[in-house]
C-alpha atoms as an extended CHARMM CRD file, in Angstrom:
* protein
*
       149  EXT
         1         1  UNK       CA             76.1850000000       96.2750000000      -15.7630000000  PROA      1               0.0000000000
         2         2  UNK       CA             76.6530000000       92.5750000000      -17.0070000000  PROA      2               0.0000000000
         3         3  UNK       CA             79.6160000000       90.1780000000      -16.3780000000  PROA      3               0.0000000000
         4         4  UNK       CA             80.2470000000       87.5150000000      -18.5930000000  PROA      4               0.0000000000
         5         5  UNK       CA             81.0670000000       84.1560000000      -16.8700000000  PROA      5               0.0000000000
         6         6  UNK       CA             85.2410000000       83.7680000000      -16.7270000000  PROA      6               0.0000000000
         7         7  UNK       CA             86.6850000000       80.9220000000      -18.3790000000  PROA      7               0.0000000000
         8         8  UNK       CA             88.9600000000       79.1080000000      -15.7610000000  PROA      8               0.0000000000
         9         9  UNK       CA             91.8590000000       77.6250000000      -16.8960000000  PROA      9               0.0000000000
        10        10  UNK       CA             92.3960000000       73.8500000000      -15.2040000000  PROA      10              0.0000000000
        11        11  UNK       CA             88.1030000000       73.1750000000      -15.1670000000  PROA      11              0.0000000000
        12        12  UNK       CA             87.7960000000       72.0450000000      -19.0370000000  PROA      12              0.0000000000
        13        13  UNK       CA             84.3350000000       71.5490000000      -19.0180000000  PROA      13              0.0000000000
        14        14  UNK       CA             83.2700000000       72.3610000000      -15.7030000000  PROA      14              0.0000000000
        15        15  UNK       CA             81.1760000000       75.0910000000      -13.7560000000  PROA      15              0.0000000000
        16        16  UNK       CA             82.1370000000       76.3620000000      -10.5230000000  PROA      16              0.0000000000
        17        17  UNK       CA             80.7750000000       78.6550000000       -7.9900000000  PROA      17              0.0000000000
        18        18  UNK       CA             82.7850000000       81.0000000000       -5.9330000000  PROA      18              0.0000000000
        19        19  UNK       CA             81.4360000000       83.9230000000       -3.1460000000  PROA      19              0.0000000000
        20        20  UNK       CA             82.4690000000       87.2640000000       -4.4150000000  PROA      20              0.0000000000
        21        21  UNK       CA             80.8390000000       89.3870000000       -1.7850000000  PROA      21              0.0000000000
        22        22  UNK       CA             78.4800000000       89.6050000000        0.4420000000  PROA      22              0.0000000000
        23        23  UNK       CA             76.5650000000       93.1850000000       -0.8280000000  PROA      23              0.0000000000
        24        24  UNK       CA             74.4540000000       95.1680000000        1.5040000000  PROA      24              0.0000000000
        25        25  UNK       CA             70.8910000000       94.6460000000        1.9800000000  PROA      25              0.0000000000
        26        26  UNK       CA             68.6340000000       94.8550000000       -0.7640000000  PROA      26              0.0000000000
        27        27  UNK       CA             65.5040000000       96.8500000000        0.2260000000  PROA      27              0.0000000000
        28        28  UNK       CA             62.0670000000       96.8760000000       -0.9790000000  PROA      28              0.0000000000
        29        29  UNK       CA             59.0040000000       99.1640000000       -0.4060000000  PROA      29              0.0000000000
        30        30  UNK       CA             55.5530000000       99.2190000000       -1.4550000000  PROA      30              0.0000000000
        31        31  UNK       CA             52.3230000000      100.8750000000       -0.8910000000  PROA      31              0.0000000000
        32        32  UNK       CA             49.2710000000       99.3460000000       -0.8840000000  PROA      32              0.0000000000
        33        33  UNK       CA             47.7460000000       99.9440000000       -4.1730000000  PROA      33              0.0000000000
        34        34  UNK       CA             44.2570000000       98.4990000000       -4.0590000000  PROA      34              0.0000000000
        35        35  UNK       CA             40.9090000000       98.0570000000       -1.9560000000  PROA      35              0.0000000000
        36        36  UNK       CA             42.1720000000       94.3300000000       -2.0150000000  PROA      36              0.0000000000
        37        37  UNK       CA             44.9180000000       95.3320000000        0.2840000000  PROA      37              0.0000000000
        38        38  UNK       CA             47.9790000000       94.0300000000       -2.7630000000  PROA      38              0.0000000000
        39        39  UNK       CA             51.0560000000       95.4650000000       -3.0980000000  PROA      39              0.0000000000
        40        40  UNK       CA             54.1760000000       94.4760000000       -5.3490000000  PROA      40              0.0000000000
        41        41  UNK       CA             57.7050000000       94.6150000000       -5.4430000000  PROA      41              0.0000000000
        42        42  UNK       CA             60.6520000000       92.9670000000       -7.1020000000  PROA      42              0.0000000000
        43        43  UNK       CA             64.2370000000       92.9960000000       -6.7330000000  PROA      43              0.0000000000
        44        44  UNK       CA             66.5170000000       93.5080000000       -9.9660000000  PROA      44              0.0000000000
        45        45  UNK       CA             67.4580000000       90.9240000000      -12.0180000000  PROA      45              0.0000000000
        46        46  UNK       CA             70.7330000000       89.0420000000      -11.1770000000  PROA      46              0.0000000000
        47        47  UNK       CA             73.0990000000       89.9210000000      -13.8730000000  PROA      47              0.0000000000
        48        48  UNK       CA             74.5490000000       87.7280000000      -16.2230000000  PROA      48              0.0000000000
        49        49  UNK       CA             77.5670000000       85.5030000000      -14.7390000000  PROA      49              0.0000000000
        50        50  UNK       CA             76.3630000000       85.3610000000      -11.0220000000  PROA      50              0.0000000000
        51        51  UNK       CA             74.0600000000       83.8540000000       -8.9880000000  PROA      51              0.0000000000
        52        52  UNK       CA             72.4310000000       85.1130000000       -5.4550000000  PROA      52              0.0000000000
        53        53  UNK       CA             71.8720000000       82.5830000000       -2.6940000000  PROA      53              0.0000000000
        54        54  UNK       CA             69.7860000000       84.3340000000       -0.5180000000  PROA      54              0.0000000000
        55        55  UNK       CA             70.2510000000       83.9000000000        3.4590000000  PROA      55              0.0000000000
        56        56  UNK       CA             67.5660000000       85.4780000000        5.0790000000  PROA      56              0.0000000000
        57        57  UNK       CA             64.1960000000       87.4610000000        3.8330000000  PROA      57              0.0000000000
        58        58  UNK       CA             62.5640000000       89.9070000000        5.9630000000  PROA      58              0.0000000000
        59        59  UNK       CA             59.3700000000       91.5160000000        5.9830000000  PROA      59              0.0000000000
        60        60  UNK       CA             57.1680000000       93.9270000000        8.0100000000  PROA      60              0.0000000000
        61        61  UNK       CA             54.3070000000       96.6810000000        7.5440000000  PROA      61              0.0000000000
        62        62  UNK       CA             54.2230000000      100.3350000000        8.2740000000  PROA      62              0.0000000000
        63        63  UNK       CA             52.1950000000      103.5450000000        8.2370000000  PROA      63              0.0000000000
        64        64  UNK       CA             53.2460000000      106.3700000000        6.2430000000  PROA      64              0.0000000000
        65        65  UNK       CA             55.2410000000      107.7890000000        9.0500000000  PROA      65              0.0000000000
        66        66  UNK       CA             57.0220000000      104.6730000000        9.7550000000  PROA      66              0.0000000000
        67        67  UNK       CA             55.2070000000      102.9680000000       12.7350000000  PROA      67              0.0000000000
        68        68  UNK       CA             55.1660000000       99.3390000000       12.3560000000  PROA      68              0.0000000000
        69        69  UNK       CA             51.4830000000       98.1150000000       12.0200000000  PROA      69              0.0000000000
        70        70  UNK       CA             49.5600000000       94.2830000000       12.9030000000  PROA      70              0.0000000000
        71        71  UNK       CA             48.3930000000       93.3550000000        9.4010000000  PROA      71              0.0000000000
        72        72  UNK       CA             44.5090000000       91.9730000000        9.2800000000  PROA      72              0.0000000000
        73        73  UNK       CA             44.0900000000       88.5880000000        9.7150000000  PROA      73              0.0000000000
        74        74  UNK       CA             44.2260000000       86.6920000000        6.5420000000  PROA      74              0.0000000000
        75        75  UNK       CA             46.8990000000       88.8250000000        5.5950000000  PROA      75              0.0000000000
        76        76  UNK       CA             50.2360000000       87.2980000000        3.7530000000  PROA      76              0.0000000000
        77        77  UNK       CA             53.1720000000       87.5000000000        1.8410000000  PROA      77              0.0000000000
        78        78  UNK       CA             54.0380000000       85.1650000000       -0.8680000000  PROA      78              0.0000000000
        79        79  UNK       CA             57.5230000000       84.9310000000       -2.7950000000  PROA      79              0.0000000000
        80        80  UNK       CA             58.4390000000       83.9060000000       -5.6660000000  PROA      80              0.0000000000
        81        81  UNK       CA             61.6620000000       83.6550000000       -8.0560000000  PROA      81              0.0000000000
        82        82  UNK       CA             60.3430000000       84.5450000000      -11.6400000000  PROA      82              0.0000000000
        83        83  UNK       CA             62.1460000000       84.8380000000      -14.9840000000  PROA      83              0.0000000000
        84        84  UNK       CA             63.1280000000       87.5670000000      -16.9700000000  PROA      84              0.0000000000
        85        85  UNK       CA             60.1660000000       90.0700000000      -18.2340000000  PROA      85              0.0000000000
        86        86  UNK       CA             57.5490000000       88.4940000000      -15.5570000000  PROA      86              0.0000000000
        87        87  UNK       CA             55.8830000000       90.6140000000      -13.3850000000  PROA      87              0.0000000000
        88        88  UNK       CA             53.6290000000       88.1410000000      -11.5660000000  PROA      88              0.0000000000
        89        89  UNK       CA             53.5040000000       84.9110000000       -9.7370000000  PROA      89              0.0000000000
        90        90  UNK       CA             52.8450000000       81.7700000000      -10.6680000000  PROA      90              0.0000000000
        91        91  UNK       CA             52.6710000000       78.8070000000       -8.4310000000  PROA      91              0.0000000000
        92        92  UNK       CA             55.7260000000       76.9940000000       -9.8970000000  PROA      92              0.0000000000
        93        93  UNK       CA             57.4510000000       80.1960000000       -9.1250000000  PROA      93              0.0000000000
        94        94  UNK       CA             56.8320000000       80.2400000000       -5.4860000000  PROA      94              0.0000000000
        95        95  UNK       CA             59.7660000000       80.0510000000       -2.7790000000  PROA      95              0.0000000000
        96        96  UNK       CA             58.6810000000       81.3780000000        0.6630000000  PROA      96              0.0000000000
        97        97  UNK       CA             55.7080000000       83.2350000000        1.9130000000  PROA      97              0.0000000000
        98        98  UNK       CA             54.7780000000       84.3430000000        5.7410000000  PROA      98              0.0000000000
        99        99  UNK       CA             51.5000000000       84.2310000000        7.2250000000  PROA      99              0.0000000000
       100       100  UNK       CA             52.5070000000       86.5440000000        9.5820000000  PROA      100             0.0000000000
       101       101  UNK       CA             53.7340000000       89.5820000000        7.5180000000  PROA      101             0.0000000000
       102       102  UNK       CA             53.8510000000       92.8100000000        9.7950000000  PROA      102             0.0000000000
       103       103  UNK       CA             57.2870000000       91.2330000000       11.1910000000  PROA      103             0.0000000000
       104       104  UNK       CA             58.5640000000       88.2400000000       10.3540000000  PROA      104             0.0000000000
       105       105  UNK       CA             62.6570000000       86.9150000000        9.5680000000  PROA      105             0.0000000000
       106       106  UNK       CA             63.0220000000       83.9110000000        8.0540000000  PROA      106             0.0000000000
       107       107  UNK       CA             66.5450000000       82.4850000000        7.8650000000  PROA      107             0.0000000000
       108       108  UNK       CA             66.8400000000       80.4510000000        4.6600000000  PROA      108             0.0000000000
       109       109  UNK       CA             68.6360000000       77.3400000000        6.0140000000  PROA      109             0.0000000000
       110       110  UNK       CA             68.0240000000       75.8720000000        2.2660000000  PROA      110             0.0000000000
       111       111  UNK       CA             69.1630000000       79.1200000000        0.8150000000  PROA      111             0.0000000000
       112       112  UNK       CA             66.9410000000       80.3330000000       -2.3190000000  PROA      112             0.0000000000
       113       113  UNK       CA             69.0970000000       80.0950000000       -5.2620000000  PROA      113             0.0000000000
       114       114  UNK       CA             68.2470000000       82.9190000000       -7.9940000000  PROA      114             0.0000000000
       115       115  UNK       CA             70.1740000000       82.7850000000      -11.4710000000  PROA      115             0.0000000000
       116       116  UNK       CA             70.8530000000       85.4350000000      -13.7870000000  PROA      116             0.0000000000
       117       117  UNK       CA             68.4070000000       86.9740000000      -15.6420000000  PROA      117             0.0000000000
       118       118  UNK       CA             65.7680000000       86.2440000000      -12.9810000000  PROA      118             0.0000000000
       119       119  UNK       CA             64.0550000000       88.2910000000       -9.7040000000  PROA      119             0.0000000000
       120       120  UNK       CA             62.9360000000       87.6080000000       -6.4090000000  PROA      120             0.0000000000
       121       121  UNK       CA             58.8710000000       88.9400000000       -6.4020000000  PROA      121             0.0000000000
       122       122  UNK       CA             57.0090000000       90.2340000000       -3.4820000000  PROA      122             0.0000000000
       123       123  UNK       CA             53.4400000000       89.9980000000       -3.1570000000  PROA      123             0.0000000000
       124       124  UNK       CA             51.0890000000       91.5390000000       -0.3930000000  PROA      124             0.0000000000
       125       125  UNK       CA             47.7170000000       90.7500000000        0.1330000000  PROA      125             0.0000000000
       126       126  UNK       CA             44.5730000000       91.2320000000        2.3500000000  PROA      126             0.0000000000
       127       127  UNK       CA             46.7660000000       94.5900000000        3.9730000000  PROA      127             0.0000000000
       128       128  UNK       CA             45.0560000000       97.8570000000        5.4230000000  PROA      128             0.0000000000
       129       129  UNK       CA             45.1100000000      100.3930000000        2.5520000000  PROA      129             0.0000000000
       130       130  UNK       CA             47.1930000000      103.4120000000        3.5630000000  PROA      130             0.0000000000
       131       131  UNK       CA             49.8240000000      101.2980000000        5.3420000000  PROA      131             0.0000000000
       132       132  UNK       CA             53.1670000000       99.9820000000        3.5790000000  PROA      132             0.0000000000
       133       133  UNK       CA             54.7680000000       96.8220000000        2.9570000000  PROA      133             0.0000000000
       134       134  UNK       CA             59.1310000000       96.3440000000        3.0800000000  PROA      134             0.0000000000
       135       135  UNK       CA             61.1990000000       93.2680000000        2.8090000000  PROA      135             0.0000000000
       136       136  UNK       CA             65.2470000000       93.4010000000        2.9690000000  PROA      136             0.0000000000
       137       137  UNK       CA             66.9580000000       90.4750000000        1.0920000000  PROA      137             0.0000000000
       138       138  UNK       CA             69.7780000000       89.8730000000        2.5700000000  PROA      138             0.0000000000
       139       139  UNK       CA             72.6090000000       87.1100000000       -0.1240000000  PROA      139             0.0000000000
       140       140  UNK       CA             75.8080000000       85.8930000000       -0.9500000000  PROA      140             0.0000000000
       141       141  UNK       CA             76.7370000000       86.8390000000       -4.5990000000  PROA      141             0.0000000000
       142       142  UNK       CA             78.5970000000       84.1780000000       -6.2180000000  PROA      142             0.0000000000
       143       143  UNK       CA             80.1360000000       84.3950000000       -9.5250000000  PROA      143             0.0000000000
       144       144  UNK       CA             80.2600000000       81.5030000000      -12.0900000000  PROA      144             0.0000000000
       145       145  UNK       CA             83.0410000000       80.1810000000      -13.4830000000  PROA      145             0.0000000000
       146       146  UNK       CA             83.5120000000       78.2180000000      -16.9070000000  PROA      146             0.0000000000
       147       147  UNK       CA             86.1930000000       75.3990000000      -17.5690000000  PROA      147             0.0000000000
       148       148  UNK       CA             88.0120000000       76.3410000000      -20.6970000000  PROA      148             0.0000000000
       149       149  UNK       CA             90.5540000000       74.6320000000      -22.4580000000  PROA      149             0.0000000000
């Protein structure tokens, strides 16, 4: 579903922001899909009209049944915030990573801003095949408001 931004009588010209809600936990899984130890996942796009600001990332590693699991050494977790139709990272694109993936919070005290139209990406690497990497996303939805006349 899509929201078009509301036109705000009194801002002629102007944008504001304004918290709408503060929406459960997004959740991510992903199994390890190569001998490379990689896995992918990426949140939904943010739809049109709001904008996430995203409070605190969280990421660990499990077997199959749900155990958490000590990642190799070497292995990490990079994030990025990617546009529209893009499936993979670039540099540019890159907001927040951990070195230390099987458990690890980190508490965005410069919150991540994502716009509409573009997703959060997680990539794995350098993981045990068999095992399975999760992140939770955890934002404030704000919705943007346009000055009208």
């Amino acid at each position: 579903m899509s929201y078009p931004p509301i036109l705000s009588a009194g801002y002629v010209g102007a944008v504001s922001l304004q918290v709408v809600d503060y929406p459960d936990d997004v959740e991510l899984d992903a199994p390890i899909v190569d001998a490379n130890g990689n896995a992918v996942a990426m949140t939904d796009a943010v739809q049109l009209g709001f904008i996430w600001r995203v409070e605190r990332l969280t990421t660990f590693v499990t077997t199959g049944t749900g155990a958490l699991v000590t990642p190799p050494a070497g292995a990490v977790l990079n994030v990025y915030k990617v546009p529209a139709g893009v499936s993979t990272g670039l540099p540019k694109w890159f907001r927040d990573g951990s070195q230390s993936p099987g458990l690890d919070v980190a508490d965005e005290s410069s919150p991540i801003t994502v716009q509409q139209g573009n997703s959060l990406l997680f990539a794995w690497s350098g993981h045990t095949a068999g095992t399975f990497c999760h992140a939770t996303v955890q934002y404030a939805l704000y919705r943007r408001f346009v000055g009208g006349s």
